[in-house]
DSSP file (Angstrom, degrees, kcal/mol; ACC not computed):
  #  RESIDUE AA STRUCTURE BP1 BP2  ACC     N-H-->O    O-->H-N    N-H-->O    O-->H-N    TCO  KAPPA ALPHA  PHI   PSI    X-CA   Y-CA   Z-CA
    1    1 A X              0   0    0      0, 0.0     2,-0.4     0, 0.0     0, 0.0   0.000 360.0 360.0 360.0 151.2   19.5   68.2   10.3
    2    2 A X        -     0   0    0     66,-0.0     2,-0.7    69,-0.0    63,-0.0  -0.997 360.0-123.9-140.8 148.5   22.4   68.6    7.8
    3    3 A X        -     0   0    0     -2,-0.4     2,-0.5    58,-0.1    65,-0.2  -0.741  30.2-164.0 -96.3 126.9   22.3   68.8    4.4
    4    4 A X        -     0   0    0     -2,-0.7     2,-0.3    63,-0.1    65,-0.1  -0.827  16.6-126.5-123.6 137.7   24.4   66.2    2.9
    5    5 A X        +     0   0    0     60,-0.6     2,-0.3    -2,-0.5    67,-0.1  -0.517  30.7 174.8 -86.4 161.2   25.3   66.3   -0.3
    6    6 A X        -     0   0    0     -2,-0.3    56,-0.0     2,-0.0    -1,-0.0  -0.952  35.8-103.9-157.5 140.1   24.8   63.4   -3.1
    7    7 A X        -     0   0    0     -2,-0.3     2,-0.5     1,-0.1     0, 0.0   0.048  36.4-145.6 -56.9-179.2   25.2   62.7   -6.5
    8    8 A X        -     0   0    0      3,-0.0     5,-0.4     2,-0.0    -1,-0.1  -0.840  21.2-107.6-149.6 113.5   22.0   62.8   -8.3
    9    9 A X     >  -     0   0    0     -2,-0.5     4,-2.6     1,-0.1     0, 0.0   0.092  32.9-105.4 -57.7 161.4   21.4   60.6  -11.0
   10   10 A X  H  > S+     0   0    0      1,-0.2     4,-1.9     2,-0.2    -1,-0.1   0.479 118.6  48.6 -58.2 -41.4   21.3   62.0  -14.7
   11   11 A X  H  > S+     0   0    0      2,-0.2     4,-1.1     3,-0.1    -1,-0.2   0.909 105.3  58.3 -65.9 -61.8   17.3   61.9  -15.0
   12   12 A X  H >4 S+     0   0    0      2,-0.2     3,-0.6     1,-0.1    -2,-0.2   0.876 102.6  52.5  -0.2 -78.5   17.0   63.5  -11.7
   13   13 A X  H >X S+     0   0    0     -4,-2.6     4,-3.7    -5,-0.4     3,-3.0   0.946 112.3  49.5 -38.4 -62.2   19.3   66.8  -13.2
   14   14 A X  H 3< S+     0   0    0     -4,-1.9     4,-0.3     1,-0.3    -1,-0.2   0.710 117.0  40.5 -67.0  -9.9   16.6   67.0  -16.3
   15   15 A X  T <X S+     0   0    0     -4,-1.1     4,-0.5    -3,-0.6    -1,-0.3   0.461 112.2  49.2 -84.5   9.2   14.1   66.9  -14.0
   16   16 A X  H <> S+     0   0    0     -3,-3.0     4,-2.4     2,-0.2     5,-0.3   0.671 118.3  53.0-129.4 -51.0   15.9   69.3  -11.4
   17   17 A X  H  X S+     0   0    0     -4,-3.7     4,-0.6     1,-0.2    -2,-0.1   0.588 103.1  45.5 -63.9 -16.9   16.3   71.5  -14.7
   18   18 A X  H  > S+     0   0    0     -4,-0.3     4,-2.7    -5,-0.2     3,-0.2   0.864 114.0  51.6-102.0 -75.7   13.1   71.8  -16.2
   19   19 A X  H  X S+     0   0    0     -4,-0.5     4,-3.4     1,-0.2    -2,-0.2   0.861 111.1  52.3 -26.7 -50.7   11.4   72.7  -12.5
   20   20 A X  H  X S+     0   0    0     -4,-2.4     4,-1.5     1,-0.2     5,-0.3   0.992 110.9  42.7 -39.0 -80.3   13.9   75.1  -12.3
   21   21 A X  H  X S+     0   0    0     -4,-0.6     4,-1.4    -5,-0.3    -2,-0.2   0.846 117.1  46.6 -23.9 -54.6   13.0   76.5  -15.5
   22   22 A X  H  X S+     0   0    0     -4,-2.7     4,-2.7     1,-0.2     3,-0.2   0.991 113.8  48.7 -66.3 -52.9    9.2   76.3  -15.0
   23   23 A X  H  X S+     0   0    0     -4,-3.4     4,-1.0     1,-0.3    -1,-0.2   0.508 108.6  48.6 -91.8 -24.0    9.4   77.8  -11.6
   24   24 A X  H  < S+     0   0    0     -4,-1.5     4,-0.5     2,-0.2    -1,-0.3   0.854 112.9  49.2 -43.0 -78.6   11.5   80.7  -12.3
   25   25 A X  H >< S+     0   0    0     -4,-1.4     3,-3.2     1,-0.3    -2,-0.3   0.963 111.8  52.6 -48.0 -70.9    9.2   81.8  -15.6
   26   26 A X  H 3< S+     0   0    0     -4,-2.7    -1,-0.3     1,-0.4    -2,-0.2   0.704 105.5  49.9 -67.2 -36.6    6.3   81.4  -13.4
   27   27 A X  T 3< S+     0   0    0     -4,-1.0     2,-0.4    -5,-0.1    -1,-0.4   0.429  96.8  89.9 -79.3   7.0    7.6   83.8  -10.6
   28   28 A X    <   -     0   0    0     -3,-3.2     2,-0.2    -4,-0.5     3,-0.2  -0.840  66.3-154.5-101.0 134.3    8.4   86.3  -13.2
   29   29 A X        +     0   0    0     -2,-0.4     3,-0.1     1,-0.2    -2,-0.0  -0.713  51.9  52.8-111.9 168.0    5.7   89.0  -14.3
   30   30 A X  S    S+     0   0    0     -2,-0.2     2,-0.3     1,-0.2    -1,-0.2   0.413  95.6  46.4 115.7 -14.3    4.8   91.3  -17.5
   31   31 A X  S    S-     0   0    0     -3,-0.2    -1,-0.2     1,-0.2    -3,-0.0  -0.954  98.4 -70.9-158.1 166.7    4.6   89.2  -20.3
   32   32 A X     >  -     0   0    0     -2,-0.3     4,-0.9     1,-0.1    -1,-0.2   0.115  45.9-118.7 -41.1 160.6    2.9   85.7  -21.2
   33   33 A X  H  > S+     0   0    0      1,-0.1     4,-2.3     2,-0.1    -1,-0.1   0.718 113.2  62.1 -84.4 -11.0    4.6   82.7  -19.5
   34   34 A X  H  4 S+     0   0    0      2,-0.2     4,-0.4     3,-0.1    -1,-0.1   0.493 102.1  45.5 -78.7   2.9    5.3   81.5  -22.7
   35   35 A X  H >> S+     0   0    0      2,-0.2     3,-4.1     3,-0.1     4,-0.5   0.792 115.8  46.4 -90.6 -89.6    7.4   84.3  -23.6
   36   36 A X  H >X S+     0   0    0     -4,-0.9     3,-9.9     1,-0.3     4,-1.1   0.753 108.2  59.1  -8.9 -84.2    9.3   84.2  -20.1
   37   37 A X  H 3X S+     0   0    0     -4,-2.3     4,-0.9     1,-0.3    -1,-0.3   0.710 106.4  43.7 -23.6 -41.1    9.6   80.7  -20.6
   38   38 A X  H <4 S+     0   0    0     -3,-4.1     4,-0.3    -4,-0.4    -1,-0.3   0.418 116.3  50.1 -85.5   3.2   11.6   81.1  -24.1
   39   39 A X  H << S+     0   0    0     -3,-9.9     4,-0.3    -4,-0.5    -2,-0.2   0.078 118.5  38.5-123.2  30.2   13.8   83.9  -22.5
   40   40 A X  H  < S+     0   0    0     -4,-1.1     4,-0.2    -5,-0.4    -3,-0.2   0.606 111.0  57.1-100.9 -41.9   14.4   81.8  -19.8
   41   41 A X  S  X S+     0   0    0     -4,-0.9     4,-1.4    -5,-0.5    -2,-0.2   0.695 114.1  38.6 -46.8 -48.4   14.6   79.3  -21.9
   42   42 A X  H  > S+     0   0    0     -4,-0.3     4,-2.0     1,-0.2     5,-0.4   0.941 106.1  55.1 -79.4 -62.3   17.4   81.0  -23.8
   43   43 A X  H  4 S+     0   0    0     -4,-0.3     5,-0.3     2,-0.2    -1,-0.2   0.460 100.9  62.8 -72.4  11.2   19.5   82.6  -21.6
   44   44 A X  H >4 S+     0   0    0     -4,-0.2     3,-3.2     3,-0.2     4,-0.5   0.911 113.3  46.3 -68.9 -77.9   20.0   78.7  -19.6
   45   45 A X  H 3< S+     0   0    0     -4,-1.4    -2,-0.2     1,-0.3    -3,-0.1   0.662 108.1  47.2 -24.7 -57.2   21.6   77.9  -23.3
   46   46 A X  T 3< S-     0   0    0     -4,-2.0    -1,-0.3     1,-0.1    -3,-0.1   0.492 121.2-117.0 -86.1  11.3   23.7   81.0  -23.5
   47   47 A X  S <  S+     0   0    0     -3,-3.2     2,-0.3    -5,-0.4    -3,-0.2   0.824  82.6  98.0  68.2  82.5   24.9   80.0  -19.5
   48   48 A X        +     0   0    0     -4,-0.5     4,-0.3    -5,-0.3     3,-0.2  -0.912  45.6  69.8-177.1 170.5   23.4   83.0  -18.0
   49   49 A X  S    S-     0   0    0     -2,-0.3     4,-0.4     1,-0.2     3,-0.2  -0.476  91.4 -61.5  99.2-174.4   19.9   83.9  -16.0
   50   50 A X  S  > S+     0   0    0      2,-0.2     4,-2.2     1,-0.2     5,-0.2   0.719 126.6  63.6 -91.9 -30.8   18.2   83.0  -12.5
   51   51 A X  H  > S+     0   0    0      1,-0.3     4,-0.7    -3,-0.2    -1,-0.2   0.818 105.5  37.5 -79.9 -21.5   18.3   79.3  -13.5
   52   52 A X  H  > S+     0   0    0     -4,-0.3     4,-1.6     2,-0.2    -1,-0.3   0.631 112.8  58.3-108.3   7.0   21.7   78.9  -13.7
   53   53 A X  H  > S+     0   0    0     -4,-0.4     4,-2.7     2,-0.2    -2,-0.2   0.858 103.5  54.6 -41.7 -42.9   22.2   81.0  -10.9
   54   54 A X  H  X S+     0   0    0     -4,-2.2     4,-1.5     2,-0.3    -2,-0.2   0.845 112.1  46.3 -69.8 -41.9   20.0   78.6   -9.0
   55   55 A X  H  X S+     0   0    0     -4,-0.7     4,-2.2     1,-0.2     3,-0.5   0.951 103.9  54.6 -77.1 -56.7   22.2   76.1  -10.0
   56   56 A X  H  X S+     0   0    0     -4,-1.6     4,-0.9     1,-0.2    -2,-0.3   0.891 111.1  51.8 -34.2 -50.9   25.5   77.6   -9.3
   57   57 A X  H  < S+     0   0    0     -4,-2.7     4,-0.4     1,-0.3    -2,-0.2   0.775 109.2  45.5 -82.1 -14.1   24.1   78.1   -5.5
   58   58 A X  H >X S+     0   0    0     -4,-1.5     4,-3.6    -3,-0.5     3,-1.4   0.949 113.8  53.8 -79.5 -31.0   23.0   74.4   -4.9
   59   59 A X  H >< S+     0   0    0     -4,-2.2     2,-1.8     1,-0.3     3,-1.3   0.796 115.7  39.5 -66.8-103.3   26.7   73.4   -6.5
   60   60 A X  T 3X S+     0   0    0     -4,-0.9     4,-0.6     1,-0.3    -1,-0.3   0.254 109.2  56.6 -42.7   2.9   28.2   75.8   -3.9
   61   61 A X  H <> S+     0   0    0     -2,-1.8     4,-1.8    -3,-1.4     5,-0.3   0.865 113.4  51.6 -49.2 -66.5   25.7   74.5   -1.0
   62   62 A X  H X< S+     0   0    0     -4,-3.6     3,-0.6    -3,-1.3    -2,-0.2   0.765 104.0  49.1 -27.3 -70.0   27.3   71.3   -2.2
   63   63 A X  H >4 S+     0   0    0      1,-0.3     3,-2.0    -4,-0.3     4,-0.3   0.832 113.8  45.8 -83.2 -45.9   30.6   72.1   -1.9
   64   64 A X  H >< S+     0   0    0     -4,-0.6     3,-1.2     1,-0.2    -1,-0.3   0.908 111.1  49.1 -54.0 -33.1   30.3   73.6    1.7
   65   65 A X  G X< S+     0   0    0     -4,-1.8     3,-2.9    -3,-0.6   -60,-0.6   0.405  77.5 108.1 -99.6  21.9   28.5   71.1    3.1
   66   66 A X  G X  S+     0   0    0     -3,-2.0     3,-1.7    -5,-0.3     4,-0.3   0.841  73.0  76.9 -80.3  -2.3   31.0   67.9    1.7
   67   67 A X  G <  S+     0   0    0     -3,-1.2     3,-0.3    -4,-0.3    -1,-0.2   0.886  85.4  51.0 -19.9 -54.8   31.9   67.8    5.2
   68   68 A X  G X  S+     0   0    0     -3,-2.9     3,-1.1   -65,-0.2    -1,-0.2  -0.107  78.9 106.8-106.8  48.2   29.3   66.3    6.2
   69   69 A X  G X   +     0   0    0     -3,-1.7     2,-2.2     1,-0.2     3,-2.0   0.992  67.6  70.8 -81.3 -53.1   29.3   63.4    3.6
   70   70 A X  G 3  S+     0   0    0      1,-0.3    -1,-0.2    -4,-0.3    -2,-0.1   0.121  81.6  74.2 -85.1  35.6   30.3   60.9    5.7
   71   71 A X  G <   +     0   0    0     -2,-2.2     2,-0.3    -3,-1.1    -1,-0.3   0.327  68.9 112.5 -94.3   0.7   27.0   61.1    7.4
   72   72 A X    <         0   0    0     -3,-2.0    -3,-0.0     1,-0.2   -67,-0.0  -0.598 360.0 360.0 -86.4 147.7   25.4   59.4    4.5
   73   73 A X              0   0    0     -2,-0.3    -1,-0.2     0, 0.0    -3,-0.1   0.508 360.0 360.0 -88.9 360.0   24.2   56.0    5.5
């Protein structure tokens, strides 16, 4: 299997972003999830936290594996 990379329409991202978001908050413990969720919430705005980490490492998945674009059909 190879992981190919592809754009990904615009709706996709806000959905890609929000999961991200949720899933993040949810694996975090110690305080409500709505609290997590607004400092999660916050530091994505200020560009910083596990969710734009998460992001940075699928963009740099991407970018190694554009080799293998021209194995998409």
């Amino acid at each position: 299997n190879y992981s190919v990379p592809v754009p990904v329409s615009p709706r996709r991202q806000e959905t890609l972003a929000v999961r991200w978001l949720v899933d993040i908050s949810r694996s975090k413990t110690g305080k409500s999830f709505d609290k997590l969720l607004e400092i999660e919430l916050v530091s994505a705005f200020n560009r910083e936290g596990d969710a734009i980490k998460k992001k940075g490492d699928v963009e740099r998945m991407a970018e190694a594996n554009k080799a293998f674009a021209h194995f998409r059909w």
